[in-house]
N, CA and C atoms as an extended XYZ file, in Angstrom:
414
Properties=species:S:1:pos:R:3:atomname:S:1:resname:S:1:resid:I:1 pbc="F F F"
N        44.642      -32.822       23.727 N   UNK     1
C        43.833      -33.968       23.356 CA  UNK     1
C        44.457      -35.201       23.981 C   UNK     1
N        43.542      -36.073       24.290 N   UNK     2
C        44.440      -37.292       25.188 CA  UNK     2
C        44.431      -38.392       24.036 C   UNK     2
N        45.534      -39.387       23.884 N   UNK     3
C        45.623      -40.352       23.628 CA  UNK     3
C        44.628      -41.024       23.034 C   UNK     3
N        43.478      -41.398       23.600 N   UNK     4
C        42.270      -41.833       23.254 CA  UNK     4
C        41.119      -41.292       22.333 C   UNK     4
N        41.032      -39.620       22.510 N   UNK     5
C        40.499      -39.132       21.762 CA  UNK     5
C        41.249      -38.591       20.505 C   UNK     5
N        42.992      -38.956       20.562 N   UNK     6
C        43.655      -38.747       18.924 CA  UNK     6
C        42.961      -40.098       18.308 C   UNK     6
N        43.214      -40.873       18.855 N   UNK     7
C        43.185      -42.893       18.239 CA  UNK     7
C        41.814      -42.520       17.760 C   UNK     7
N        40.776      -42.419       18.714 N   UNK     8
C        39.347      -41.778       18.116 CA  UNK     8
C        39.335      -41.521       16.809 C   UNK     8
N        39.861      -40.460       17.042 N   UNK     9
C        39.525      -39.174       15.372 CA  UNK     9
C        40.060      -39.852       14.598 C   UNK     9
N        41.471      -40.473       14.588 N   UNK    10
C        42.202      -41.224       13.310 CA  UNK    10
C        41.802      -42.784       13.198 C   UNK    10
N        41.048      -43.385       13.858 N   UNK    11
C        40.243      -44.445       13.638 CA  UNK    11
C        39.124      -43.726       12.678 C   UNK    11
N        38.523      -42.773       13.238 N   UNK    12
C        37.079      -42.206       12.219 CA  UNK    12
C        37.522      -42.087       10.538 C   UNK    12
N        38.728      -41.167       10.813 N   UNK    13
C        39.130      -41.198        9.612 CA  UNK    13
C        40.079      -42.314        8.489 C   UNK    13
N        40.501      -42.787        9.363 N   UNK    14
C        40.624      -44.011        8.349 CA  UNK    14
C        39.550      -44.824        7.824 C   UNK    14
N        38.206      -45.136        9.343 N   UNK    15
C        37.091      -45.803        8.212 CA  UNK    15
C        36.748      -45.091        7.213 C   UNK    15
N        36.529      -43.782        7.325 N   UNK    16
C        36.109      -42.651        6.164 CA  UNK    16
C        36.792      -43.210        5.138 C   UNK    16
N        37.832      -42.975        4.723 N   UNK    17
C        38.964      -43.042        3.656 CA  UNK    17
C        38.618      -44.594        3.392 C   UNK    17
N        38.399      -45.276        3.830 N   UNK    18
C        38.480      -47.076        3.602 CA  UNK    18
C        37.110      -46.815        2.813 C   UNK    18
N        36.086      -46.023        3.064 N   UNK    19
C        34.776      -46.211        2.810 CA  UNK    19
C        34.574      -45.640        1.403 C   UNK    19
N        35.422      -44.377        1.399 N   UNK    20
C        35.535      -43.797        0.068 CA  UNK    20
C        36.046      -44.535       -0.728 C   UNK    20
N        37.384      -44.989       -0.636 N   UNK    21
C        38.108      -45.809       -1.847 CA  UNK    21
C        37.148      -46.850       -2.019 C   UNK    21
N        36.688      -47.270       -1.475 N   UNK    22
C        35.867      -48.813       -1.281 CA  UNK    22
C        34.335      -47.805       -2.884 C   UNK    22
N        33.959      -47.283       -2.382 N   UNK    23
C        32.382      -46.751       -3.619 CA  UNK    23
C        33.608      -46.100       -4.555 C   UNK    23
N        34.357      -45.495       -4.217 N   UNK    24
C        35.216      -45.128       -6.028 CA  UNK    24
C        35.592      -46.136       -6.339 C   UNK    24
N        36.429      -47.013       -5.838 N   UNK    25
C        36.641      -48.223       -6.694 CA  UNK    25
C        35.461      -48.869       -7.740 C   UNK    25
N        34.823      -49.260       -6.765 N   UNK    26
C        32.573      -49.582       -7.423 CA  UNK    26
C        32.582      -49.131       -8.094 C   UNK    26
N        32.361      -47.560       -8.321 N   UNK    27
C        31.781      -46.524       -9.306 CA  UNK    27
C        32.790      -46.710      -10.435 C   UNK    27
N        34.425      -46.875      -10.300 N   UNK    28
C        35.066      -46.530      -11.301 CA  UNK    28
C        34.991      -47.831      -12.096 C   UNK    28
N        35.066      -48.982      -11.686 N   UNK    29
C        35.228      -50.238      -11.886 CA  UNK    29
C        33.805      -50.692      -12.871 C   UNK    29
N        32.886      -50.079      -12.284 N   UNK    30
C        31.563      -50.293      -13.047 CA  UNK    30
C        31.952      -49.515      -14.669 C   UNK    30
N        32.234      -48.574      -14.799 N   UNK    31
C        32.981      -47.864      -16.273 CA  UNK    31
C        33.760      -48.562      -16.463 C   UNK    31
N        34.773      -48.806      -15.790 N   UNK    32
C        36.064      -49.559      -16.491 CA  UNK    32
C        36.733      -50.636      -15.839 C   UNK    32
N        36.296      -51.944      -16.371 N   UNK    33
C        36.922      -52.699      -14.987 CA  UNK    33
C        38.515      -53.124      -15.059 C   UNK    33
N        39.227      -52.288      -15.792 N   UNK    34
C        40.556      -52.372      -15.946 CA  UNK    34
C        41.243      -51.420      -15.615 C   UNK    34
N        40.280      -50.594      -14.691 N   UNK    35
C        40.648      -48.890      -13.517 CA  UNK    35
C        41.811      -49.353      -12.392 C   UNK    35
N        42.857      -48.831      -12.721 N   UNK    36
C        43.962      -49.628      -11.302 CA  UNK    36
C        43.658      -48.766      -10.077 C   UNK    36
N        44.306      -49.783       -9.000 N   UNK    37
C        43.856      -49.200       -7.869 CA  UNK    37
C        44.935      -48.214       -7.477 C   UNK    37
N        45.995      -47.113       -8.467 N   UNK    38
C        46.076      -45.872       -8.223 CA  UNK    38
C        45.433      -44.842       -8.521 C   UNK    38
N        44.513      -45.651      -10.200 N   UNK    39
C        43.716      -44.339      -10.495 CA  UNK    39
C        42.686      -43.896       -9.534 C   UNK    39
N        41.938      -45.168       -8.731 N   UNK    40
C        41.106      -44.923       -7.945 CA  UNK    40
C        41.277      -44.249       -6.757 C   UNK    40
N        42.467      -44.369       -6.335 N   UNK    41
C        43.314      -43.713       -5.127 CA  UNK    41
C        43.374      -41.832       -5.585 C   UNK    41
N        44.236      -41.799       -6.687 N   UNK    42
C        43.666      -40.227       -7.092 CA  UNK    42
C        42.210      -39.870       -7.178 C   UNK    42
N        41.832      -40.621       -7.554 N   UNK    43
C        40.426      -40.387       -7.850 CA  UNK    43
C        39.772      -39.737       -6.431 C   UNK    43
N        39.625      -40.660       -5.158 N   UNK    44
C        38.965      -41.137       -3.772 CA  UNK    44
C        39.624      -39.520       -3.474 C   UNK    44
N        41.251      -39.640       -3.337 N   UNK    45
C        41.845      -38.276       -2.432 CA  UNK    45
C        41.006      -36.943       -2.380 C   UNK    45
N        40.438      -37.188       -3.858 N   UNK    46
C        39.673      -35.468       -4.044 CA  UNK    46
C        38.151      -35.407       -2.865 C   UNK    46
N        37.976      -36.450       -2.844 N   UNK    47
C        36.382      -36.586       -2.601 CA  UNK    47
C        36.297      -35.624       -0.998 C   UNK    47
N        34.761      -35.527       -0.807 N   UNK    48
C        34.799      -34.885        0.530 CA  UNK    48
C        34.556      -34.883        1.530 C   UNK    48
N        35.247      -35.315        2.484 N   UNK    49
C        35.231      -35.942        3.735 CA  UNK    49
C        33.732      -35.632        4.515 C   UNK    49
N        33.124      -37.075        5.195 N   UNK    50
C        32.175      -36.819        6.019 CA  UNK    50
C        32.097      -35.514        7.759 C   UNK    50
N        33.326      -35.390        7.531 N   UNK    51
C        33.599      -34.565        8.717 CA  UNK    51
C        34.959      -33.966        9.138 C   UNK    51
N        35.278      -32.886       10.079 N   UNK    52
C        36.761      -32.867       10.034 CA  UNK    52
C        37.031      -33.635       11.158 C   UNK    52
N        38.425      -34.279       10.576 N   UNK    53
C        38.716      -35.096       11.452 CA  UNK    53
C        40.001      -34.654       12.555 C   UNK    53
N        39.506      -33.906       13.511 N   UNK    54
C        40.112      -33.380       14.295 CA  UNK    54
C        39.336      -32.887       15.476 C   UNK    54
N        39.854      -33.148       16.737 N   UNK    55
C        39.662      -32.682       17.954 CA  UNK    55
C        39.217      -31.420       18.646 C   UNK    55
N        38.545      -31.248       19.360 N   UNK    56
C        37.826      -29.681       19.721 CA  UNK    56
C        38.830      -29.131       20.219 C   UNK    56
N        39.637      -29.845       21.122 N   UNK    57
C        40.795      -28.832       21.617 CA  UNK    57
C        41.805      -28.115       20.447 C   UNK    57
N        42.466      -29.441       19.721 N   UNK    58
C        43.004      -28.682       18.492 CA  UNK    58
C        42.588      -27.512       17.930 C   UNK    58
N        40.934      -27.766       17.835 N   UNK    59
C        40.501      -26.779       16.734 CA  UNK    59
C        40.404      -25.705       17.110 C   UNK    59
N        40.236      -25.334       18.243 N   UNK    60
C        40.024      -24.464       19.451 CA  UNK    60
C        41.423      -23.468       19.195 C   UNK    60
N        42.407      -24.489       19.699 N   UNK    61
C        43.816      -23.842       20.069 CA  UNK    61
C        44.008      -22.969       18.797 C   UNK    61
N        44.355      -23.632       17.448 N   UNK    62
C        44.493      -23.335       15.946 CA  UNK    62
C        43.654      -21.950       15.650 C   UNK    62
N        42.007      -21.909       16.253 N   UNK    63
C        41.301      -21.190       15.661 CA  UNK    63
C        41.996      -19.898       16.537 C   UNK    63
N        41.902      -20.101       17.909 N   UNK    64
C        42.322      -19.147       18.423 CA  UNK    64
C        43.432      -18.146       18.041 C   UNK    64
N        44.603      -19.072       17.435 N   UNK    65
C        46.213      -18.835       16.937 CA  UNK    65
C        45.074      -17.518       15.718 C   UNK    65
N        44.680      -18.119       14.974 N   UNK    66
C        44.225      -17.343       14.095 CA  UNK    66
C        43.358      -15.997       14.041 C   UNK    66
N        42.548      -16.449       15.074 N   UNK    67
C        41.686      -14.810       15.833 CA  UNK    67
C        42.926      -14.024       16.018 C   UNK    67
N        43.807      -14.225       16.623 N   UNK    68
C        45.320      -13.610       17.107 CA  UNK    68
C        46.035      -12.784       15.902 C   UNK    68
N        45.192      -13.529       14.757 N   UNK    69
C        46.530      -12.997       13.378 CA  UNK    69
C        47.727      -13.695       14.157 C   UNK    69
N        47.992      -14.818       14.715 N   UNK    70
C        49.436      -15.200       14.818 CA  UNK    70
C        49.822      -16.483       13.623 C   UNK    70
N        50.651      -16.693       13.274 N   UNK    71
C        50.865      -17.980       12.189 CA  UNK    71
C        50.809      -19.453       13.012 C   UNK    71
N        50.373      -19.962       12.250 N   UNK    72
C        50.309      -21.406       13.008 CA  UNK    72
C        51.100      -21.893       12.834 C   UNK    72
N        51.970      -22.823       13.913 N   UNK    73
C        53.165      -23.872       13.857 CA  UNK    73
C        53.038      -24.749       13.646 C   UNK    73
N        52.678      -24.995       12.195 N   UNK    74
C        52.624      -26.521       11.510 CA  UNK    74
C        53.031      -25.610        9.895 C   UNK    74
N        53.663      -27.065        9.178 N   UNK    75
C        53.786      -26.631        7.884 CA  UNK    75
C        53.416      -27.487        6.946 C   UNK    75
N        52.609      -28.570        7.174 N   UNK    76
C        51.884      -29.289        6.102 CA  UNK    76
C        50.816      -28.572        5.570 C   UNK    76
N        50.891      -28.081        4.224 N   UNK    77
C        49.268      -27.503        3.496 CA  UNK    77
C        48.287      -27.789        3.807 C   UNK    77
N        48.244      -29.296        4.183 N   UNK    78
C        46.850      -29.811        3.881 CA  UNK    78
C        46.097      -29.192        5.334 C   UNK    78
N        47.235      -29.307        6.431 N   UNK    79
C        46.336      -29.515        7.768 CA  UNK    79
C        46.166      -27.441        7.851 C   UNK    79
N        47.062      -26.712        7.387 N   UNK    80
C        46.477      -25.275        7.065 CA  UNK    80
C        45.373      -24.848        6.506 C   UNK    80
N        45.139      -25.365        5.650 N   UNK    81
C        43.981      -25.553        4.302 CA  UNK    81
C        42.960      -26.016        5.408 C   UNK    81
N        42.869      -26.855        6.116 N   UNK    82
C        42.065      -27.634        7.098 CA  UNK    82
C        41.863      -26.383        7.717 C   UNK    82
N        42.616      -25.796        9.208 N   UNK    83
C        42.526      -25.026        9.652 CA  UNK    83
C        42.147      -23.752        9.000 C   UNK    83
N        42.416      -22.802        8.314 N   UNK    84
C        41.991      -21.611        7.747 CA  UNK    84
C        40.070      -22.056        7.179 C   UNK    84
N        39.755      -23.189        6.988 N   UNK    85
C        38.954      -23.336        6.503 CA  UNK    85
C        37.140      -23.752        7.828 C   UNK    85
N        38.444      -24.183        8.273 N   UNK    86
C        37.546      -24.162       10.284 CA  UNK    86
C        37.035      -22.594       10.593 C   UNK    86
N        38.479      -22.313       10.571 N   UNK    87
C        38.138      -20.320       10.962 CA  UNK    87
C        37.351      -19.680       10.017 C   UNK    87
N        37.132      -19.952        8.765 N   UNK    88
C        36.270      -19.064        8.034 CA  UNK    88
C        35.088      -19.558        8.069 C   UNK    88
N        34.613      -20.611        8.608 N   UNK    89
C        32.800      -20.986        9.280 CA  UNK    89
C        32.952      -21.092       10.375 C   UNK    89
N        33.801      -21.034       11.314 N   UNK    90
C        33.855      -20.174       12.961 CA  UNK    90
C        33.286      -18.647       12.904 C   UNK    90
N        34.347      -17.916       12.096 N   UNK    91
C        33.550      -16.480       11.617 CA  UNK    91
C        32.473      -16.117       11.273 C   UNK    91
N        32.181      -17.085       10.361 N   UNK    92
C        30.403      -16.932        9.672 CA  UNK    92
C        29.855      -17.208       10.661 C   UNK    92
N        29.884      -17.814       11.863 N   UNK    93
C        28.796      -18.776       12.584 CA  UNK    93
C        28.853      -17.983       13.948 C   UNK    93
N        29.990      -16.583       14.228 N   UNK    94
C        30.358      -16.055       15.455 CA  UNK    94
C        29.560      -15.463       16.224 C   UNK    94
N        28.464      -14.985       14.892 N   UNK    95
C        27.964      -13.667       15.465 CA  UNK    95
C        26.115      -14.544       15.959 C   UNK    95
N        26.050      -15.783       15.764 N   UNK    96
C        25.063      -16.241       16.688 CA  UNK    96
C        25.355      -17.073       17.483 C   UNK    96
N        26.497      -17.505       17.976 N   UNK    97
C        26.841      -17.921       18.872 CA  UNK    97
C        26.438      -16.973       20.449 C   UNK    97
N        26.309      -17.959       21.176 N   UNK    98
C        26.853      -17.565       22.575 CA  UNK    98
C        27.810      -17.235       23.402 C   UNK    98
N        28.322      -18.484       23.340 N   UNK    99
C        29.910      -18.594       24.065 CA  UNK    99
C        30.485      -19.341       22.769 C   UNK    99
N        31.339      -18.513       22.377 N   UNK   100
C        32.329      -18.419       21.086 CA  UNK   100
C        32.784      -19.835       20.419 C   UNK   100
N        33.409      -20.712       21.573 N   UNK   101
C        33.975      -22.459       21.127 CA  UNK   101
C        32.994      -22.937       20.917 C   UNK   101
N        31.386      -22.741       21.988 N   UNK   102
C        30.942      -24.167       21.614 CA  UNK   102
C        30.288      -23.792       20.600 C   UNK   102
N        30.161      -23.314       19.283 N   UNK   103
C        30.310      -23.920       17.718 CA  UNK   103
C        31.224      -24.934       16.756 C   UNK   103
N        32.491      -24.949       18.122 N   UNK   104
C        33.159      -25.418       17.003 CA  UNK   104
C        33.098      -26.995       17.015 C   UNK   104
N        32.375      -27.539       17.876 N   UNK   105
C        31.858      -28.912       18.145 CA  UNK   105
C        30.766      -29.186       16.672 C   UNK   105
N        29.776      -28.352       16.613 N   UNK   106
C        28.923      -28.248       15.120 CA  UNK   106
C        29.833      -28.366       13.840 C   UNK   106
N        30.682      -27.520       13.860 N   UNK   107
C        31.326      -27.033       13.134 CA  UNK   107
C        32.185      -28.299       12.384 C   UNK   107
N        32.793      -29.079       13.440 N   UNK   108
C        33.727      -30.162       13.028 CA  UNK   108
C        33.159      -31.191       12.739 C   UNK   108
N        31.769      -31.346       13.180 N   UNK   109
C        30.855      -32.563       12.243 CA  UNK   109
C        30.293      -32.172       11.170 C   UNK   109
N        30.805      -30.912       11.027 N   UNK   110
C        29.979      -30.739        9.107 CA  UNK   110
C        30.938      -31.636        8.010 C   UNK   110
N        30.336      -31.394        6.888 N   UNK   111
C        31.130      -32.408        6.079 CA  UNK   111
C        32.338      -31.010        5.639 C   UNK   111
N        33.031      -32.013        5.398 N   UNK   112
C        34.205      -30.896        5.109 CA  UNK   112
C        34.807      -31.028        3.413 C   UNK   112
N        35.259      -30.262        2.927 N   UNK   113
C        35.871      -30.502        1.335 CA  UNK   113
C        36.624      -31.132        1.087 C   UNK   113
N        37.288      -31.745        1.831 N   UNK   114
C        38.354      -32.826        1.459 CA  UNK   114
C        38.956      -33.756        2.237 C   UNK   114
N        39.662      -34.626        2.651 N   UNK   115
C        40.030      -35.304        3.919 CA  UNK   115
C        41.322      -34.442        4.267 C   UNK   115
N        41.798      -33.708        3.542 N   UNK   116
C        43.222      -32.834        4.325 CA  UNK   116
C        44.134      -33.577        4.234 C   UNK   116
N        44.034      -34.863        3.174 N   UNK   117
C        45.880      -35.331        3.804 CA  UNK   117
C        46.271      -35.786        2.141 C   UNK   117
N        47.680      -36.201        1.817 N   UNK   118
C        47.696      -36.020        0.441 CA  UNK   118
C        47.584      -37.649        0.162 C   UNK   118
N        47.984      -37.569       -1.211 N   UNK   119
C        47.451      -38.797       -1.775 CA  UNK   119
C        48.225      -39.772       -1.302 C   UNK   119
N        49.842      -39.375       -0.770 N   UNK   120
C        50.323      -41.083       -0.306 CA  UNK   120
C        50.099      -41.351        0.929 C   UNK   120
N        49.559      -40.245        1.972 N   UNK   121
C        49.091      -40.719        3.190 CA  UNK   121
C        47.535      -41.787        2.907 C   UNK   121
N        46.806      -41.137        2.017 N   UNK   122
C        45.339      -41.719        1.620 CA  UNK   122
C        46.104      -43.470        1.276 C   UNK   122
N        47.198      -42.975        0.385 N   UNK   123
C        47.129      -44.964       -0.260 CA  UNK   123
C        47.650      -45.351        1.207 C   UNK   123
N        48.559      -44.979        1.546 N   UNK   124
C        48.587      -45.807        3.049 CA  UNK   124
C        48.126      -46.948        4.521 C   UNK   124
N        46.393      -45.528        3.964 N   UNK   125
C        45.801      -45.699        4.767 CA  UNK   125
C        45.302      -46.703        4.126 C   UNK   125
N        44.834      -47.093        2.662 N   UNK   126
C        44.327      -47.527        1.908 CA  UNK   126
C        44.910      -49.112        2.158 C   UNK   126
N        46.439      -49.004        2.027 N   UNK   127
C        47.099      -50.500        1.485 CA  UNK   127
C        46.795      -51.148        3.101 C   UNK   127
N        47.380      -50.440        4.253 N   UNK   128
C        47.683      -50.393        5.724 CA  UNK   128
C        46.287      -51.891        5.576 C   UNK   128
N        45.010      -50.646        5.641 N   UNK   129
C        43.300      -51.519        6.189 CA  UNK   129
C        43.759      -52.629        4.632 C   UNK   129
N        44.099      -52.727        3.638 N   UNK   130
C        43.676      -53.911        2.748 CA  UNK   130
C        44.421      -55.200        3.604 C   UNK   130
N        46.032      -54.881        3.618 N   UNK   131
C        46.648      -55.569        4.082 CA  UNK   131
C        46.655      -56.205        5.499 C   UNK   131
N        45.571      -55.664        6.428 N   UNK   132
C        45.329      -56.161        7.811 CA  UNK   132
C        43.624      -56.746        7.841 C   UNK   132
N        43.129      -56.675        6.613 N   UNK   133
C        41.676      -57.197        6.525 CA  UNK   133
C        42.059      -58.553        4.957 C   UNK   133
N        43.325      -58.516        4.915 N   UNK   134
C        43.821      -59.436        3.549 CA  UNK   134
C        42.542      -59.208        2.624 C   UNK   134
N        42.089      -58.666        2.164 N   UNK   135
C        41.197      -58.163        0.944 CA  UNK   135
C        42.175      -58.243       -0.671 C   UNK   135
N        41.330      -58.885       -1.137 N   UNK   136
C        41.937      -58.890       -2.311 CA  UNK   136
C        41.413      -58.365       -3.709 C   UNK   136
N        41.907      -57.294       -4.219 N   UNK   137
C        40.883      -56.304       -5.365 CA  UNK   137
C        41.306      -56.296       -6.323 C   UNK   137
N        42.264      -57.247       -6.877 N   UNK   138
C        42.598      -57.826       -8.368 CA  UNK   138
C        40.927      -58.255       -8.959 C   UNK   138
């Protein structure tokens, strides 16, 4: 993946994540307007991402590792959980395919179950965009 198309995907996904906390905050705040902005942060982490946010080549390489039965060389859960979860609607989707990858272009704009990353990368991303847009949610 080049440079441009990582910045890509992790630009997408940070607006994602900015967009989520932004309607849980709303939603929670409308019930309780004394909801802090960690509960809302646990709250947002669960929700489910508009898409996966990752690259065709990645997904490609990963899915492949896995057709292989070989283990993948990463050890964060979340981005496994991510991957194993690519390959099991790569599989479902194999047998009408044509040429095998290009599903996985479909595949990575579906909405996906979760954003894949844990909750202090999410506040991060969270404090990072408040603190460079000075937003203030007291």
């Amino acid at each position: 993946m080049t440079k441009i198309e990582e910045k890509k995907v992790s630009e997408m996904r940070k607006q994602a994540v900015i967009e989520i906390f932004f309607e849980t905050l709303k939603n929670m705040r409308k019930k309780d307007p004394e909801t802090t902005i960690g509960e809302v942060i646990h709250e947002a982490v669960k929700s489910n991402a508009p898409r996966f946010y990752i690259s065709y080549e990645n997904a490609r390489r990963f899915i492949s590792l896995l057709m292989r039965k070989k283990r993948l060389p990463i050890v964060n859960s979340n981005k496994v959980a991510m991957y194993k979860e690519l390959y099991e609607r790569y599989k479902r989707r194999i047998k009408e395919a044509c040429n095998n990858y290009t599903i996985l272009d479909s595949i990575i704009e579906e909405p996906a179950p979760s954003f894949y990353i844990d909750e202090g990368t999410f506040r991060g991303l969270v404090y990072k965009s408040i603190k460079e847009r000075k937003i203030e949610l007291v």
